[in-house]
N, CA, C and O of each residue as an XYZ file, in Angstrom:
656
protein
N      -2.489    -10.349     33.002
C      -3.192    -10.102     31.748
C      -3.807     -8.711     31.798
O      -4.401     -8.322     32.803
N      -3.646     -7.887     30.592
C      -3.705     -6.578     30.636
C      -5.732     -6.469     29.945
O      -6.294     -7.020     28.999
N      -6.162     -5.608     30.889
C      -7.385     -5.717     30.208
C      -7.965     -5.160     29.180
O      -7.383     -4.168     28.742
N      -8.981     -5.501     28.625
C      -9.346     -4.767     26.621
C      -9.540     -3.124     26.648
O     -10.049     -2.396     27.500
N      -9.034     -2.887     25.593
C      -8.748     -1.257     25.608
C      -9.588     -1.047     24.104
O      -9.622     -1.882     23.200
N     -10.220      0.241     24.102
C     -10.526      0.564     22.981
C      -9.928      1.184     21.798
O     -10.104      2.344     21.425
N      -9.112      0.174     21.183
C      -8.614      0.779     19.984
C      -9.207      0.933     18.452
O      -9.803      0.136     17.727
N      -8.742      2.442     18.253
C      -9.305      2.398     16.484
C      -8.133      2.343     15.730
O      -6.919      2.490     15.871
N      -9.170      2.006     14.659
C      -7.723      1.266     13.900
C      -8.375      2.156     12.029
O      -9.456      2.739     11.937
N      -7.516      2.015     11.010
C      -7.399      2.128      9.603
C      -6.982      0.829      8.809
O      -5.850      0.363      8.941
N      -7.851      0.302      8.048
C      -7.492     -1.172      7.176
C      -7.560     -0.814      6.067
O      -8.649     -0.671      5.512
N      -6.006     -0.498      5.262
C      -6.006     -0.424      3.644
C      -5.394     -1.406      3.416
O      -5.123     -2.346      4.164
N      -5.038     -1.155      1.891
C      -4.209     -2.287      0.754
C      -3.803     -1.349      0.043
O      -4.285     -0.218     -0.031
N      -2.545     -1.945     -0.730
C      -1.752     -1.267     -1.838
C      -1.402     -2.376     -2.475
O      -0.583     -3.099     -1.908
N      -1.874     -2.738     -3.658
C      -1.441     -3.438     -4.685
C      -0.721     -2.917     -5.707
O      -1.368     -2.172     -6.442
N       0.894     -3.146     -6.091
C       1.387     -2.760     -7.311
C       1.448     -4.336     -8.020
O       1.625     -5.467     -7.568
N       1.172     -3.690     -9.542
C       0.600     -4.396    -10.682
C       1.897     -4.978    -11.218
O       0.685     -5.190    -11.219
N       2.997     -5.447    -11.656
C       4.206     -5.786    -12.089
C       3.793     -6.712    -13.465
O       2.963     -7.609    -13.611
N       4.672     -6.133    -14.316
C       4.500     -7.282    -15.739
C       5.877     -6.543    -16.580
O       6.248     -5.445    -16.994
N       6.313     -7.941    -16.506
C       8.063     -8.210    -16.499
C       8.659     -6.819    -15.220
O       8.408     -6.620    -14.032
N       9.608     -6.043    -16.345
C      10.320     -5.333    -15.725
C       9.607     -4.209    -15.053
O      10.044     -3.678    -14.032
N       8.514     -3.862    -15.640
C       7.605     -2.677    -15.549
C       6.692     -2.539    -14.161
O       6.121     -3.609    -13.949
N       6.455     -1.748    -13.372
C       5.054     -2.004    -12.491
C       4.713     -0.471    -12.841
O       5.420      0.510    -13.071
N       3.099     -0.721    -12.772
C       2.202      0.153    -12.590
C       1.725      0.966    -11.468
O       1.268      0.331    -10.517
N       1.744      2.559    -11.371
C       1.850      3.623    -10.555
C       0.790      4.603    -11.097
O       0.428      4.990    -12.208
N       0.347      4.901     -9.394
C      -0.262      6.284    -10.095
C       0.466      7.754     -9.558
O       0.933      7.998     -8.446
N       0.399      8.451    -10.519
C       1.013      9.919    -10.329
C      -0.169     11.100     -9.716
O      -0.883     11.887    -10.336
N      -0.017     10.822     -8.131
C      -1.275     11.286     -7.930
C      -1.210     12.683     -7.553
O      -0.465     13.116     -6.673
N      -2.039     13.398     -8.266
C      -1.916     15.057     -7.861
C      -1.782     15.874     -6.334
O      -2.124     15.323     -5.288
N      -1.410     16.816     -6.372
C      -1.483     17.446     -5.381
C      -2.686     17.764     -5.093
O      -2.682     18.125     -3.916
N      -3.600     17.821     -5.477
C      -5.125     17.955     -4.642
C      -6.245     17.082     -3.873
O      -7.247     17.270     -3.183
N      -5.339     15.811     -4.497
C      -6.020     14.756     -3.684
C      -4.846     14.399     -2.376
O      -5.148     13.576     -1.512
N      -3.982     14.860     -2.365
C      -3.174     14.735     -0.644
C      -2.214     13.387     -1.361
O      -2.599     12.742     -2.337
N      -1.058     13.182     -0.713
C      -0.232     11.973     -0.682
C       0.262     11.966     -2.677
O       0.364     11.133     -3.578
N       0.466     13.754     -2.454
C       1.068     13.378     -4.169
C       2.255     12.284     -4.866
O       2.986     11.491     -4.273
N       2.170     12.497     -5.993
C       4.036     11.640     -6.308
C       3.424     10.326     -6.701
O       2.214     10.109     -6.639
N       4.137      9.642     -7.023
C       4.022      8.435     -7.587
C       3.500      7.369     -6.801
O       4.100      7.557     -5.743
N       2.629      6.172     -6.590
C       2.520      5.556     -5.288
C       1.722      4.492     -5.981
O       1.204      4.701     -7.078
N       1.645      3.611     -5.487
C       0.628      1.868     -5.963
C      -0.525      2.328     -5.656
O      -0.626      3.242     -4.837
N      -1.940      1.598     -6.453
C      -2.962      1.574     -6.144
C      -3.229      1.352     -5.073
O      -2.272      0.767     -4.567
N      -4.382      1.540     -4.059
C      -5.238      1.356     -3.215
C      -5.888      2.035     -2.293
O      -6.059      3.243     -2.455
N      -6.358      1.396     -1.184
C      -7.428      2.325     -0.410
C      -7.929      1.526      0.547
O      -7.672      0.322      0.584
N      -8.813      2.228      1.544
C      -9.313      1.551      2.538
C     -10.218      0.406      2.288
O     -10.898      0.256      1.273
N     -10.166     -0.356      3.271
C     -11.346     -1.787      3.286
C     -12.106     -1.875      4.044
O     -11.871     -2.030      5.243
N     -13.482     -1.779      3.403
C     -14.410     -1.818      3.470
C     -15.358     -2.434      4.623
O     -15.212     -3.602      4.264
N     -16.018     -2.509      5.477
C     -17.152     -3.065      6.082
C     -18.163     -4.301      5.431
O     -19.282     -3.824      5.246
N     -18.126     -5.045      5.226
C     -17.496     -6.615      6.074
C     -16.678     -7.152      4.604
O     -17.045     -8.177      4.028
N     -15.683     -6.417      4.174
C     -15.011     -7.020      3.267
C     -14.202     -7.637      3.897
O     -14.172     -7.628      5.127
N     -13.218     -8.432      2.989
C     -11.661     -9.530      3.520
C     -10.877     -7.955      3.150
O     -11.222     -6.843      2.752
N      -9.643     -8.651      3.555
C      -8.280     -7.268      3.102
C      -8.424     -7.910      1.629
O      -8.270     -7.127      0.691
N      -8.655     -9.019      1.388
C      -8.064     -9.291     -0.434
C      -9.171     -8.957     -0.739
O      -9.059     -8.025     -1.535
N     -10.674     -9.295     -0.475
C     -11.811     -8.378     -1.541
C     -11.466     -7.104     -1.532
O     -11.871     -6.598     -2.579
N     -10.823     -6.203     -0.753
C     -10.525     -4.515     -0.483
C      -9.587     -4.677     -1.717
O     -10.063     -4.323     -2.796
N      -8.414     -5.127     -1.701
C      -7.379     -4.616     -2.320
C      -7.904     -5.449     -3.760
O      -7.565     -4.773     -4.731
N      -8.504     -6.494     -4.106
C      -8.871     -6.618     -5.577
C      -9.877     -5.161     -6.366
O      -9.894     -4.619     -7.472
N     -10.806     -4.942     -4.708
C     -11.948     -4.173     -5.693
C     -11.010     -2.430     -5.460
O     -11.526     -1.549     -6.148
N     -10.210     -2.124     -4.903
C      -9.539     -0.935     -4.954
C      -8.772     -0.891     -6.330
O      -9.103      0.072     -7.023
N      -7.800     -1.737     -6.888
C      -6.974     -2.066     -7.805
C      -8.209     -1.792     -8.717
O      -8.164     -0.709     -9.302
N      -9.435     -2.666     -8.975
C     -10.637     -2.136     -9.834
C     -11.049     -1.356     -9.943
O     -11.868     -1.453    -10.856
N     -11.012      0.085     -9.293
C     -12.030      1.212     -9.225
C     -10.763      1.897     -9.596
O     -10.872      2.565    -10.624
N      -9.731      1.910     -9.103
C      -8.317      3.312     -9.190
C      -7.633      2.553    -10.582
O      -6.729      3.256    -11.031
N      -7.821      1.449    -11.270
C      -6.683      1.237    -12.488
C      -7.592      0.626    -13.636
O      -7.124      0.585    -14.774
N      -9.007      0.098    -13.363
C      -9.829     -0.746    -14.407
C      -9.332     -2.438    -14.372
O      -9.951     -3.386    -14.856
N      -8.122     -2.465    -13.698
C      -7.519     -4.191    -14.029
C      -8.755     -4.592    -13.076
O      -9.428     -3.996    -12.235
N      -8.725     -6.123    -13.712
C      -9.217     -7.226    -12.959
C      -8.169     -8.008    -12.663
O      -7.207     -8.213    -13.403
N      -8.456     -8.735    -10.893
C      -7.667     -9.332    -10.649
C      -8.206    -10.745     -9.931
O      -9.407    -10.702     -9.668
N      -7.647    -11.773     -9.632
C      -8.319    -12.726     -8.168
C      -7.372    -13.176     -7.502
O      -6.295    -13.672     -7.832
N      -7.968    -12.917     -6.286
C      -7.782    -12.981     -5.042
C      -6.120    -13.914     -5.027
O      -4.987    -13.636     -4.632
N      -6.638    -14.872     -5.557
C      -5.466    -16.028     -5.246
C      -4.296    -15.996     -6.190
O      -3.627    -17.024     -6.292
N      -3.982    -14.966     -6.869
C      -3.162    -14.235     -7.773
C      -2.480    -13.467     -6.734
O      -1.260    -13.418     -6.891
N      -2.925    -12.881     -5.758
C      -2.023    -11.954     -4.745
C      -1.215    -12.267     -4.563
O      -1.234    -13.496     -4.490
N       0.209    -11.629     -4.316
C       1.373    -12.037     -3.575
C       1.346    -11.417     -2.703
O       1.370    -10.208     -2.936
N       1.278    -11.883     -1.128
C       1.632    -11.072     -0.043
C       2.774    -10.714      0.497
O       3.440    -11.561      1.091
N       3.295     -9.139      0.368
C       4.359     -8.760      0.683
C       4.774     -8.385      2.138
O       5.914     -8.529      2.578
N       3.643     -7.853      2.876
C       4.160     -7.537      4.132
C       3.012     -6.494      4.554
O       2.149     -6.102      3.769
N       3.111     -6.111      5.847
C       2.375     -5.128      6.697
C       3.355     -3.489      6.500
O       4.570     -3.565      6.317
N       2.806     -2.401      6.554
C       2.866     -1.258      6.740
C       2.513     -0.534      7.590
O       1.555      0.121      7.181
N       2.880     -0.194      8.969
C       1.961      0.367      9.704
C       2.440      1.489     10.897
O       3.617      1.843     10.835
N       1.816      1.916     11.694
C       1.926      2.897     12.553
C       0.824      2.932     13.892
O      -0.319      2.555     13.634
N       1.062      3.284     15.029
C       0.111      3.646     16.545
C       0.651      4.921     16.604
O       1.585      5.505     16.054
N      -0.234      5.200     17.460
C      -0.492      6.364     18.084
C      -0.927      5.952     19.425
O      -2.117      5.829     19.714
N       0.172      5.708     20.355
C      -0.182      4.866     21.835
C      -1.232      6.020     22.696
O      -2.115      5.531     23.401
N      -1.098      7.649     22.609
C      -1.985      8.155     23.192
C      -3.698      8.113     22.743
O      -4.656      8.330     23.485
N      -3.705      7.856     21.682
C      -5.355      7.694     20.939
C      -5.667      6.358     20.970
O      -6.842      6.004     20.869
N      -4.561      5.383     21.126
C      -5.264      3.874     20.541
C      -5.561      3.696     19.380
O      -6.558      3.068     19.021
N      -4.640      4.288     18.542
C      -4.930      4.535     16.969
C      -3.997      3.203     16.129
O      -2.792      3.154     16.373
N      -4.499      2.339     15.324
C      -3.168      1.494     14.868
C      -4.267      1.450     13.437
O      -5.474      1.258     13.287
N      -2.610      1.867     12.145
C      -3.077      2.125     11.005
C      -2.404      1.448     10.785
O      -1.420      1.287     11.507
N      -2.686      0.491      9.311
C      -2.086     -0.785      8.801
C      -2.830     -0.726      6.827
O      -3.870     -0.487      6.214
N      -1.694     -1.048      6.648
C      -2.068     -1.231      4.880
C      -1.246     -2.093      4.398
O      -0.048     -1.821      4.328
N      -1.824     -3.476      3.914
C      -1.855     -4.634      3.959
C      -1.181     -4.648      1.978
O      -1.825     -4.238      1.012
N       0.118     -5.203      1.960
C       0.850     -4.836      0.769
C       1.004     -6.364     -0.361
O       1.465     -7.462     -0.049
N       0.458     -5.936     -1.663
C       0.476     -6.717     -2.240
C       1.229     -6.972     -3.729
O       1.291     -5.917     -4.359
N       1.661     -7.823     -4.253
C       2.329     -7.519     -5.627
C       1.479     -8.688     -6.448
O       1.268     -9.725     -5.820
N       0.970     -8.593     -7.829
C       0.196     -9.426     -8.717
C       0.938     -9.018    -10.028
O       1.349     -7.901    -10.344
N       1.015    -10.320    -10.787
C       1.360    -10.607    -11.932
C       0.296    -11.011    -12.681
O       0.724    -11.349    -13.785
N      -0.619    -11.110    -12.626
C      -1.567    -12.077    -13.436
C      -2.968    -11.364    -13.148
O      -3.606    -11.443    -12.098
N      -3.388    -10.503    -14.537
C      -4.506     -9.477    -14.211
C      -5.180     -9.068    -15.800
O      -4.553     -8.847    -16.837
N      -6.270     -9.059    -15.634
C      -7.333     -9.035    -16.833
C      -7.659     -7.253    -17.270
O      -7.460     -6.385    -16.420
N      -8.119     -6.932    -18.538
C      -8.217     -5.366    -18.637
C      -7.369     -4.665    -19.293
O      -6.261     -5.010    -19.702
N      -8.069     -3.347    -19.427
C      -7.538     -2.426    -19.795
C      -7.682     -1.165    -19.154
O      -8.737     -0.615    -18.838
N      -6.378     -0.713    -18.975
C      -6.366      0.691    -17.511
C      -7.876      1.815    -18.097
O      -8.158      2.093    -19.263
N      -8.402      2.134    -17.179
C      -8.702      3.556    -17.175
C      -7.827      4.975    -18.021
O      -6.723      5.504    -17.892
N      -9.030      5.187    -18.910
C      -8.743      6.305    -19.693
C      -8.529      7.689    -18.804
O      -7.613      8.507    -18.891
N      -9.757      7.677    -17.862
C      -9.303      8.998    -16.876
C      -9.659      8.102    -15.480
O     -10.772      7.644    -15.221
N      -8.401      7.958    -14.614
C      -8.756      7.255    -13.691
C      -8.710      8.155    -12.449
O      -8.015      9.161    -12.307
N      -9.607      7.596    -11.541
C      -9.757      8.722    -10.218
C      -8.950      9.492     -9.314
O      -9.067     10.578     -8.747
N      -7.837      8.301     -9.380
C      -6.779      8.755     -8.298
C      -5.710      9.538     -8.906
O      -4.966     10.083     -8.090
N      -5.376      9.784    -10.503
C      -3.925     10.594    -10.862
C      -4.101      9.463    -12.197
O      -4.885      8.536    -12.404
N      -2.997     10.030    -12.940
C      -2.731      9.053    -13.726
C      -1.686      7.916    -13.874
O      -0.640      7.644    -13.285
N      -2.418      7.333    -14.947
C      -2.252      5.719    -14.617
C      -0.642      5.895    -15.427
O      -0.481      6.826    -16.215
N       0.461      4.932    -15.144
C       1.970      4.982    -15.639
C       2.721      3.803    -15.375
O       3.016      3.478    -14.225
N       3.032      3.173    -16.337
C       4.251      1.444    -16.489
C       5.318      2.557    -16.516
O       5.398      3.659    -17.058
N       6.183      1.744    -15.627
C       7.473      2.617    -15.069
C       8.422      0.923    -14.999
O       8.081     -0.191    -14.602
N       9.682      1.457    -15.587
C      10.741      0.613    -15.356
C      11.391      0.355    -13.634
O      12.222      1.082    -13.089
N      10.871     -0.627    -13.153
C      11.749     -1.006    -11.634
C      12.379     -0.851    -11.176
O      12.561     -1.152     -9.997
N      13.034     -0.298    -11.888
C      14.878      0.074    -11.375
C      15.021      1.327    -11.925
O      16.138      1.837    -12.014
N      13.886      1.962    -12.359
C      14.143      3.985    -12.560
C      12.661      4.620    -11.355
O      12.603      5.765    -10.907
N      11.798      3.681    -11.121
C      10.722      4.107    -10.210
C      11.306      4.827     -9.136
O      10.575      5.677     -8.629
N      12.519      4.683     -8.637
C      12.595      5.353     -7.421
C      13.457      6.856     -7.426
O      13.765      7.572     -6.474
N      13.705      7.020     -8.873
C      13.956      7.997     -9.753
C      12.817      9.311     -9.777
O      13.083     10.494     -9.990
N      11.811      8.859     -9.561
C      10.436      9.458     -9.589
C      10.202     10.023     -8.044
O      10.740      9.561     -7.038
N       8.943     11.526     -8.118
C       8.947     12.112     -6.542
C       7.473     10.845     -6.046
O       6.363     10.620     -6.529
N       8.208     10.320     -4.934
C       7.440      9.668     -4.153
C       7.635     10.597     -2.768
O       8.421     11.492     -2.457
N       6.109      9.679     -1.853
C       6.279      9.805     -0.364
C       7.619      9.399      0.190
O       8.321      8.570     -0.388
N       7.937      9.934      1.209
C       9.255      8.866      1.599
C       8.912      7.875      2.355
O       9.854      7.103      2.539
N       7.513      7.446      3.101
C       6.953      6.013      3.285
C       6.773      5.195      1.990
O       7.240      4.082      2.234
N       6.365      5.230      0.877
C       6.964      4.628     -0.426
C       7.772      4.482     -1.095
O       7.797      3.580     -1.933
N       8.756      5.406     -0.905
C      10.419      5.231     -1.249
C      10.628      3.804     -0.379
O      10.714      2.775     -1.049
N      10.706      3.708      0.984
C      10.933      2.759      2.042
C      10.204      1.504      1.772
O      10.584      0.437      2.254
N       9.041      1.615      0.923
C       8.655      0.453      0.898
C       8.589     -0.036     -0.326
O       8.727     -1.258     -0.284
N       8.403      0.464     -1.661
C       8.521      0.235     -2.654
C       9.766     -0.894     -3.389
O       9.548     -1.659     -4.328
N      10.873     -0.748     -2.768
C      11.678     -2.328     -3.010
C      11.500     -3.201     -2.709
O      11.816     -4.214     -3.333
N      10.749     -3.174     -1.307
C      10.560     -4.625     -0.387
C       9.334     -5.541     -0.963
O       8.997     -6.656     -0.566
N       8.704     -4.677     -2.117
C       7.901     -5.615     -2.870
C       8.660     -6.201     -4.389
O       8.059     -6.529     -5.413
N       9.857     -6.207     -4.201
C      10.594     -7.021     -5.263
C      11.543     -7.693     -4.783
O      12.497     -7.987     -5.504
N      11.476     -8.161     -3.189
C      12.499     -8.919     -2.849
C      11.750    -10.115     -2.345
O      10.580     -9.928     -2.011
N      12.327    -11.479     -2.229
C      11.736    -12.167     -1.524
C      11.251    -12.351     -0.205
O      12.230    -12.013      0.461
N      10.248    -12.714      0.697
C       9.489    -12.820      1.443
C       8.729    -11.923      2.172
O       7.591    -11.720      1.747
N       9.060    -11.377      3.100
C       7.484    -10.764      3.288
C       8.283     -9.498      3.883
O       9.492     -9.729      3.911
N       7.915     -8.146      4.395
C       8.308     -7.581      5.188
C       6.819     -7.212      6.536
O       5.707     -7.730      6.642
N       7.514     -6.106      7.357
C       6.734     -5.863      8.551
C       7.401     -4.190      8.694
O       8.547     -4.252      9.140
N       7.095     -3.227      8.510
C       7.364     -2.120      8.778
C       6.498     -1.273     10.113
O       5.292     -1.286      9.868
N       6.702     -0.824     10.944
C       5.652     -0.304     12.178
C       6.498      0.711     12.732
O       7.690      0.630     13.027
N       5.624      1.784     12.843
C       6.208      3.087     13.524
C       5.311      3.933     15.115
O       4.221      4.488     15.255
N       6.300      3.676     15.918
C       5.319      4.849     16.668
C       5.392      6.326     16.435
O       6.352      6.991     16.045
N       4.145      6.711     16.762
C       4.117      8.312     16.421
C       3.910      9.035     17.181
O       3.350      8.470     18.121
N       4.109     10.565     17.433
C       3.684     11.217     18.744
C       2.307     11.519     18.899
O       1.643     11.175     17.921
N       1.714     12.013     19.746
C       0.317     12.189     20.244
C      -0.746     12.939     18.911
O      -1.905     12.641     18.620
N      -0.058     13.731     18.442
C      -0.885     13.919     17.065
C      -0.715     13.180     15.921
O      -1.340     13.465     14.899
N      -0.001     12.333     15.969
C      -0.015     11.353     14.924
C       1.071     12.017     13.687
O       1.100     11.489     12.575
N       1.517     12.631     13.856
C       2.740     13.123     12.954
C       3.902     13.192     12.907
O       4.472     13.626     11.907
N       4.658     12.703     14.178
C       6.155     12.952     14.186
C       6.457     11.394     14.392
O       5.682     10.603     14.929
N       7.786     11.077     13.843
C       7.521      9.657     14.237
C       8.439      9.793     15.228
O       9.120     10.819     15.211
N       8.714      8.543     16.575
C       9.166      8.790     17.815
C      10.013      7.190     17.634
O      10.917      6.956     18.436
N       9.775      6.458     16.888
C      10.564      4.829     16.627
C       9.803      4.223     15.149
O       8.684      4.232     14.634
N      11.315      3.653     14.820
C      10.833      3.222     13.671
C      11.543      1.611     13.061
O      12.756      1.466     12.912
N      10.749      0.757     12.832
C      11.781     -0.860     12.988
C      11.249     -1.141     11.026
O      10.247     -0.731     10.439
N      11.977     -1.666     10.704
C      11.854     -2.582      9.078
C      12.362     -3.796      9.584
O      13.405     -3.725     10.233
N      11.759     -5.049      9.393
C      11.552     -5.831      9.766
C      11.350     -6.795      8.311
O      10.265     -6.830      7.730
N      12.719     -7.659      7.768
C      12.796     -8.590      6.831
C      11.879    -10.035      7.413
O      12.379    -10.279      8.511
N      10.886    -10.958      7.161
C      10.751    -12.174      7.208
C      11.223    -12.383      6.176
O      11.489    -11.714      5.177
N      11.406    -14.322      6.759
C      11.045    -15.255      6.092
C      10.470    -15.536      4.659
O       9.872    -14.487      4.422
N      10.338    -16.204      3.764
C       9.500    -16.268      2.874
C       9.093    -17.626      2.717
O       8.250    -17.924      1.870
């Protein structure tokens, strides 16, 4: 048995909004970093759940209301950094069933219903290109990458279909 190591870690969520064919994106500028098209969310919070994070993120970046038990859980997103003890994870969700009306000027870029099958038509990250289908297929996925010592190059990379 290997003994406890000090690892830090990053806990987000990304919720995309779907109603029928359409899901909701934000087109986020180049000045806030991670431009291009991409799902709501953001880090979670201190002593939140991952689903209070990703309901009250979806609330602050789009105006929807959502609950909790409306989530569909799609899968993990993630990455280490074995020299820092670094493991980043953003916890992926898809919801159909949501209260509101978007934000007139919303924080993160603007708000955009995009057809499902032209979204990838649009400039995304290429970690959201990669993940952006696997929230319209059935069951869950698991994506995890190692990275090199600065955390930028990736060195292995697995996509990983479950079950549903």
């Amino acid at each position: 048995m290997s003994e406890l190591q000090n690892v830090g870690c990053g806990i987000y969520t990304m919720v995309l909004v779907q109603d029928g064919d359409k899901v909701l994106l934000l087109n986020r500028p180049d000045k806030l970093g991670f431009p291009g098209y991409l799902g709501p969310g953001g880090k979670v919070d201190i002593p939140e759940s991952i689903t209070e994070g990703a309901v009250r993120e979806l609330w602050e970046e789009t105006g929807l209301r959502i609950k909790p038990e409306n989530l569909i859980y799609k899968g993990l997103d993630g990455y280490v950094v074995p020299n820092t003890n670094y493991r980043y994870m953003v916890f992926n969700y898809l919801v159909q069933i949501y209260e509101g009306e978007l934000l007139q000027n919303p924080p993160e870029g603007e708000l955009v219903w995009v057809n499902i099958n032209e979204a990838l038509d649009l400039p995304m990250q290429p970690w959201f290109v990669r993940r952006f289908p696997l929230f319209f297929k059935e069951g869950t996925f698991e994506i995890t990458a190692i990275r090199d010592e600065e955390g930028n190059k990736v060195m292995d990379d697995k996509v990983v279909k479950l079950q549903g």
